[in-house]
N, C-alpha and C positions, 0 to 999 in steps of 0.2 A: 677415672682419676684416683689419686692415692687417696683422698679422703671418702671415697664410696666403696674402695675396694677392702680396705681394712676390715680384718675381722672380727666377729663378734662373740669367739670364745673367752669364756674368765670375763666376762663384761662387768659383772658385777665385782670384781678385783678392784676399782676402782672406786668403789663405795666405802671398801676396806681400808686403807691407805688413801689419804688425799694425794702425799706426794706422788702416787702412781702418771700423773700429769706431769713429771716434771721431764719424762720419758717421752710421751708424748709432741713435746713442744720443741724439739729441734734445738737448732742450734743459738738460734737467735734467744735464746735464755741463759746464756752461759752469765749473766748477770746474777740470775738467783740460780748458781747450781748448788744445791745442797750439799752435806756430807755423804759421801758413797755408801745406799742400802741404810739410808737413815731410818731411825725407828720411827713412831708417831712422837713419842713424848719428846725427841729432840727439834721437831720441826715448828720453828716458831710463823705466827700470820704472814709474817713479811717473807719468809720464805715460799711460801704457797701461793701468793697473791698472783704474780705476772705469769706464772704457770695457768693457775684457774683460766686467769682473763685470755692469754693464749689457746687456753686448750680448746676453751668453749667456741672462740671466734670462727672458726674455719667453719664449721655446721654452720652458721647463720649468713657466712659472706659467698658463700658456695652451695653449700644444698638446699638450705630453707628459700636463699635468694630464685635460686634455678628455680624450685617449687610455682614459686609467685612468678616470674618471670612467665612460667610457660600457660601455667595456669591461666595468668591475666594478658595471656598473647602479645605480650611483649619479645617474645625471641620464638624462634621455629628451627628446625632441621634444616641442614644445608642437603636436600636431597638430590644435586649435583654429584655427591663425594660421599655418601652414605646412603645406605639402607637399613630402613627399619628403624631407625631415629626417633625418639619421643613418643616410641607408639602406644605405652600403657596410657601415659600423660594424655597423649590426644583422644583415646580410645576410650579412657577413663576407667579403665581397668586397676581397680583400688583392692589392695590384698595388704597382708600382715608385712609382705616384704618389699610395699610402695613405698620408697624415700626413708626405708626403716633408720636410715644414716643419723636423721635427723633426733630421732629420740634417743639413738644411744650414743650421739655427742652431745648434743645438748643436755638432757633429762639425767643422762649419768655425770656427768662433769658438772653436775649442779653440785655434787659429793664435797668436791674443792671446796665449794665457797663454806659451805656446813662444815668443813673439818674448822678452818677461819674463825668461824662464828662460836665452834663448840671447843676450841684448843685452850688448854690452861693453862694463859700466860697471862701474867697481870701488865696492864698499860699499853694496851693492842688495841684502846677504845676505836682510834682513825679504820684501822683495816679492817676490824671488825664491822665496824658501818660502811664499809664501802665494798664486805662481802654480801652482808644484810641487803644491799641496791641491788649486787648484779644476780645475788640467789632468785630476788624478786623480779631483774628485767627476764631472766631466762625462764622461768617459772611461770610465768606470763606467757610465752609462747608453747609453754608445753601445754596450758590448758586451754591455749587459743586452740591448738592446734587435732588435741587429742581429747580432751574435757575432764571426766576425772582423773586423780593421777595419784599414787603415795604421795605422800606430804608431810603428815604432822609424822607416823612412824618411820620416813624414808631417810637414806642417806646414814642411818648407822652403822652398814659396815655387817661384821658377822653379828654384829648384837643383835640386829634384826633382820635379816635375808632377806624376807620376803614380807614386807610391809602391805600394809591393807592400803583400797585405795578413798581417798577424801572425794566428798562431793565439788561439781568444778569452783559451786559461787562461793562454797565457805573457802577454799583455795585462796578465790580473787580477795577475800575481805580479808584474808590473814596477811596475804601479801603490802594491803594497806597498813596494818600495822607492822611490818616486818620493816615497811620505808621508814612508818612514825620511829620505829625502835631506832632507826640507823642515824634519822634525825637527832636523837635526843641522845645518841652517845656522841656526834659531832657536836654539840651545843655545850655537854657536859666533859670535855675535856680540860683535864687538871696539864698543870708543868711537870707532871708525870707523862704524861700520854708520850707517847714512843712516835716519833714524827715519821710519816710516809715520803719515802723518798723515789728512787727509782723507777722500783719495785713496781710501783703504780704506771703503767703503760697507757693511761689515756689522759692523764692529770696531770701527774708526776708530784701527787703527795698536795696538791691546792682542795680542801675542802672546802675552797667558799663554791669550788665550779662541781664537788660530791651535790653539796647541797641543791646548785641547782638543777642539777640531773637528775635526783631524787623528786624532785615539785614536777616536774616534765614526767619522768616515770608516775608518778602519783595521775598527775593527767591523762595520761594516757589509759591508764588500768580503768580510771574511773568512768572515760568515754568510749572505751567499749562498752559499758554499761548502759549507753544514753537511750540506746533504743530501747529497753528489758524495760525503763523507767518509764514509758509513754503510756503502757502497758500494764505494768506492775507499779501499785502503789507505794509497797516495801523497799523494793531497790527506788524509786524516786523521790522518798524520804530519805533515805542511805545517803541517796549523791548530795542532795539539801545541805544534809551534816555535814560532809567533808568537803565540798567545796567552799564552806564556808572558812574552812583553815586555811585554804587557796588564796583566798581574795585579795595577800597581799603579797603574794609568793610571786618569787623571779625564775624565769623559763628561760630553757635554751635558747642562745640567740647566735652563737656560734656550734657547727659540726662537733659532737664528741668524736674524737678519733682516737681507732686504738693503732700503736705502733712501738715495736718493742728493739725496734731497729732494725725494719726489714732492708734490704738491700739485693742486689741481684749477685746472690752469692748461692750455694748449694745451702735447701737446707732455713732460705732467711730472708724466701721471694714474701712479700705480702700474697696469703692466700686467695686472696682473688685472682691475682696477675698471675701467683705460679700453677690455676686451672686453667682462668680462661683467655692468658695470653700467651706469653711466650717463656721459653726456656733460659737457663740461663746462658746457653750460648746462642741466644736468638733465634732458635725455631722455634715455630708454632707449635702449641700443646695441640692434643687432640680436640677437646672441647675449642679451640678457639678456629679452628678448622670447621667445626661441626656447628656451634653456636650463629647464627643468623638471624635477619630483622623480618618479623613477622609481615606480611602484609597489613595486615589490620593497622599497626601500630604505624608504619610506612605511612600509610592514609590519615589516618590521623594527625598525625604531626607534618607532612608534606600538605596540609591544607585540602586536600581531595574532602574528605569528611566534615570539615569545617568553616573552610572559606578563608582560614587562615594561617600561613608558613611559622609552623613553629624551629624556631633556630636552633634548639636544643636536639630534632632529627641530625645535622651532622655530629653530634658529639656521643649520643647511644650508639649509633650507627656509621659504619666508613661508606663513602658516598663509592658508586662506581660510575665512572666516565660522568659525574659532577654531580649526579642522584642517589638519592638510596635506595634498591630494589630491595623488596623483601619479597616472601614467598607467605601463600596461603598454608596454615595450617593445617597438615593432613590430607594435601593433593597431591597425585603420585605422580613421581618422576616424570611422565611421560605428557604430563598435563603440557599442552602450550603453552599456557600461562607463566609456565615457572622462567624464571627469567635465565639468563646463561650464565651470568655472574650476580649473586644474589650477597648483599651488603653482611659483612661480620662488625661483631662488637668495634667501636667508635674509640676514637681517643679522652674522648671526656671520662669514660669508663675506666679504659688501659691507659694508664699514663705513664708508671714504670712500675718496677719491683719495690721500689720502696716507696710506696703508695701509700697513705696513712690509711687503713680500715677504715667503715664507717658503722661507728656504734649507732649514734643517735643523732641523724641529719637536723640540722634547725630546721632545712623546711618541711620538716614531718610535724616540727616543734610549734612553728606558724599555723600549721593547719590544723594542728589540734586545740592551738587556742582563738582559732578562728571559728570552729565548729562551736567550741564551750562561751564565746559569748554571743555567737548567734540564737545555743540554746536557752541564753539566758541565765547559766552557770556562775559566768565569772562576767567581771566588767572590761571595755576596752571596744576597738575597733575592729567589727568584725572582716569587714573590706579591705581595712588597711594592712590587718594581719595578714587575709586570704593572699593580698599582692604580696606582701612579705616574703612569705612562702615562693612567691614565685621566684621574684627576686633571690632568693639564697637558691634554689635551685638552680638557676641562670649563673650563680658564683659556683657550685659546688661541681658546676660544668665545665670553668674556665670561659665561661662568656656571658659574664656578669655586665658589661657593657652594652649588652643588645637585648636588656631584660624588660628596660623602659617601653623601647618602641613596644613590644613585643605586646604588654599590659595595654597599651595604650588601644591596641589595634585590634585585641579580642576580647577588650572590657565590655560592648554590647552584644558579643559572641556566645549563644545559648549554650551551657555543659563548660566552657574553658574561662567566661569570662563574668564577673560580680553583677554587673550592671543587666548585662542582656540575659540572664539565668534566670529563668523562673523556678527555681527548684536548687537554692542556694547551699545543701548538703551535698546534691547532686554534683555542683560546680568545685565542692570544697575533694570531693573524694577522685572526684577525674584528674583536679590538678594536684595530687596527691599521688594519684597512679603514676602520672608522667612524671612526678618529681622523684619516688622511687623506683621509677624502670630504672633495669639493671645494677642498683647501689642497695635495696632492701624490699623488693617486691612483694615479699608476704608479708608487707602492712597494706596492702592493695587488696590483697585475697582475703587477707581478715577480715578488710574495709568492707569489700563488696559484700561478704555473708553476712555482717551484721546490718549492713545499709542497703541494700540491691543496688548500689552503686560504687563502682561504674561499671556499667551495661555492656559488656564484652563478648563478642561471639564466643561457640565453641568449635573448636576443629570441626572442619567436613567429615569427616569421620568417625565421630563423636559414638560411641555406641549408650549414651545416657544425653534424656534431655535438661541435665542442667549440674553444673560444677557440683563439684563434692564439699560436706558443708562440714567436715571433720575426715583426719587421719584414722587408719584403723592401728591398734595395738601391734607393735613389732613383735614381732618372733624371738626377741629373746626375751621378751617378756615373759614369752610363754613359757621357755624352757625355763627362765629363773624365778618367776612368780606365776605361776600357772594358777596356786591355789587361788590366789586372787584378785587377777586378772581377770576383769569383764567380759563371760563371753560374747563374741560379735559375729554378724553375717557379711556377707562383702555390699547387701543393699544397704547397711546399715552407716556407710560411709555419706551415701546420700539423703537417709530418711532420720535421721537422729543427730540433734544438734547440738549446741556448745551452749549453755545457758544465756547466752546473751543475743544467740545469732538470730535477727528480723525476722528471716528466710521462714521460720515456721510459724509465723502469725499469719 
């Protein structure tokens, strides 16, 4: 697809120039199009904003998601209609140029939000804090994903090419105060401040909903931490401190969506629907041909593995002849098992081209404030948040009606349900996985390296016995910062971890 294919020459051009993004972002920005070949010093925050937030989205809604999706065996190859499909992913074959897409949309297009932050125009306090958020939510996944990264010297362009790289946890603790900062310039707004309008593509300029996107980001950063802390005395004094600024902080309770005006036009599909759906005169994209429901996941939510119909399988998944077949991961063609028509992505997923994105789901929101007072973190109900969570995923499906029975019938249900769970992190992270199949699945893959949960096979095929616990450095890493660039072995994707990840205790 066009966002994997893109190439990775002059990558670092966009370190240089923020507006380089406004090139990027199609057509659907004609809202903020700047002046033609604008310099730096004419491009004011609000000009750059909905470019950043556009530029970045597509790596998170399409490659990182694929990543987690495939990873966490929620989708498989349609090996009816394809060959050779998914095979490093299944095979686990991890090189410099595995999913490279992912660091050089995300990791570079963090440049955007820093040109925001570092531009000198007086009375930009709003965009300025609401670059300060999303430099930290994407910054976040760079060091989930890869560990350490440029950081304090990154992001200036020619002044500094090739920046040195920061350790990952001083990373995570800067990024706390990068929210506090963004905090305190939303709070300390004068009748100066330059009001956000448009511009802002998930908001539209509301800072009371910055603010509470920032407390959810703040939770989130600091619950990847929680295990590091059972362990580590230092990081579990850390969280002590800062959750204690939580205690009376308001969390997502509705979906952030990002949407700039997608439409089924050339150019202005939401980039989910214009990968893994359909075109804009109605044919299927290749990936939506290609993309299919894993068996495992099938089982799971068909009740096979649980004992209980979960109603959210027709909506990841399109039923065939009133079920949803998936296929095993990693068994060839020829297997009899493979079904003849094997279920593709569902309508709760694909709904149309102008699909609103989904930044930061509430029921992500729910279960991570169901974890942090189960840990004892923060105060509140941890059960009732856990259903919470279900519930907004049951909305976030279109079948927000059928969410009740559903709690009701696998609340004594060991792994999916509060009550019958003996291992209530366990139950918190499987209904987590299901609530991000197909909408943001590498916060499942995160989940699971930092928690061993949830417990998911690997392809039959698998040529390693156990998921990879980090990305390896992209290849144009190495062409544009070589000199300080970590170097890495391809064992090292399974044997070296991310400062906070379980998996190596």
């Amino acid at each position: 697809d066009a966002q994997e294919s893109r190439g990775l020459g002059d990558v670092y051009k966009r370190q240089i120039l923020a507006v380089g993004t406004f090139q990027s972002c199609e057509d659907y920005l004609d809202i903020n199009d700047p002046l033609n070949d604008p310099i730096e010093s004419q491009v004011t925050p609000d000009l750059i904003l909905a470019g950043a937030m556009t530029g970045s989205f597509p790596s998170q809604s399409n490659n990182m998601n694929r990543l987690g999706n495939v990873m966490m065996n929620n989708w498989a190859g349609n090996i009816n209609a394809f060959t050779g499909g998914f095979n490093e992913e299944y095979q686990l074959i991890i090189t410099s140029t595995f999913y490279n897409f992912i660091w050089d949309g995300i990791y570079l297009n963090v440049a955007n939000f820093q040109a925001m932050i570092d531009a000198d125009f007086e009375n930009y306090e709003n965009h300025k804090a609401i670059a300060k958020i999303m430099k930290s939510y994407y910054m976040q996944y760079v060091v989930d994903l890869y560990g350490d990264a440029p950081y304090t010297e990154a992001f200036q362009g020619g002044d500094n090419p090739t920046p040195t790289y920061d350790d990952d946890m001083e990373i995570y603790r800067a990024l706390i105060t990068e929210v506090d900062e963004a905090l305190a310039l939303i709070d300390n707004n004068t009748d100066l401040t330059n009001p956000v309008g448009s511009e802002d593509v998930v908001y539209n300029g509301n800072m009371t909903n910055w603010v509470t996107f920032a407390n959810t980001l703040k939770l989130r950063i600091l619950m990847r931490q929680s295990t590091l802390a059972e362990t580590d005395g230092e990081t579990a004094s850390y969280l002590a401190t800062q959750f204690q600024a939580l205690q009376d902080a308001s969390f997502i309770t509705t979906t952030a969506a990002i949407n700039p005006g997608y439409a089924n036009d050339t150019g202005r599909q939401n980039p989910f629907y214009a990968t893994y759906g359909f075109n804009v005169d109605g044919s299927q994209t290749t990936s939506n041909r290609f993309i299919v429901a894993s068996l495992y996941a099938e089982q799971y939510l068909d009740g096979t593995l649980t004992g209980i119909l979960d109603p959210r399988i027709n909506e990841l998944y399109t039923p065939v002849d009133g079920e949803v077949q998936g296929v095993q991961q990693g068994v060839d063609s020829n297997d009899p098992s493979v079904p003849d028509e094997i279920s593709p992505l569902g309508e709760g997923l694909l709904v149309d081209a102008s699909q609103d994105g989904v930044l930061f789901s509430a029921a992500e929101s729910f279960f991570l404030q169901s974890e942090a007072v189960f840990r004892g973190y923060i105060a509140g109900d941890a059960k009732g948040l856990f259903q919470d969570g279900i519930r907004s995923s049951f909305d976030q499906l279109g079948i927000g009606a059928q969410a009740e029975a559903y709690i009701t019938n696998s609340d004594g249900v060991d792994e999916i349900g509060w009550d019958g769970s003996a291992n209530k992190i366990e139950a918190i992270m499987t209904q987590k996985w299901i609530a991000t199949n197909g909408i943001n699945a590498i916060e499942s893959f995160i989940d699971m390296n930092r928690t061993n949960f949830p417990e998911v096979p690997l392809a039959i095929n698998a040529q390693r016995d156990k998921k990879p616990t980090r990305l390896l450095y992209p290849s144009s890493e190495s062409i544009a910062n070589a000199a300080n660039k970590p170097a890495q072995e391809t064992d090292d994707a399974f044997n070296t971890y991310i400062f906070w990840d379980s998996t190596q205790n």
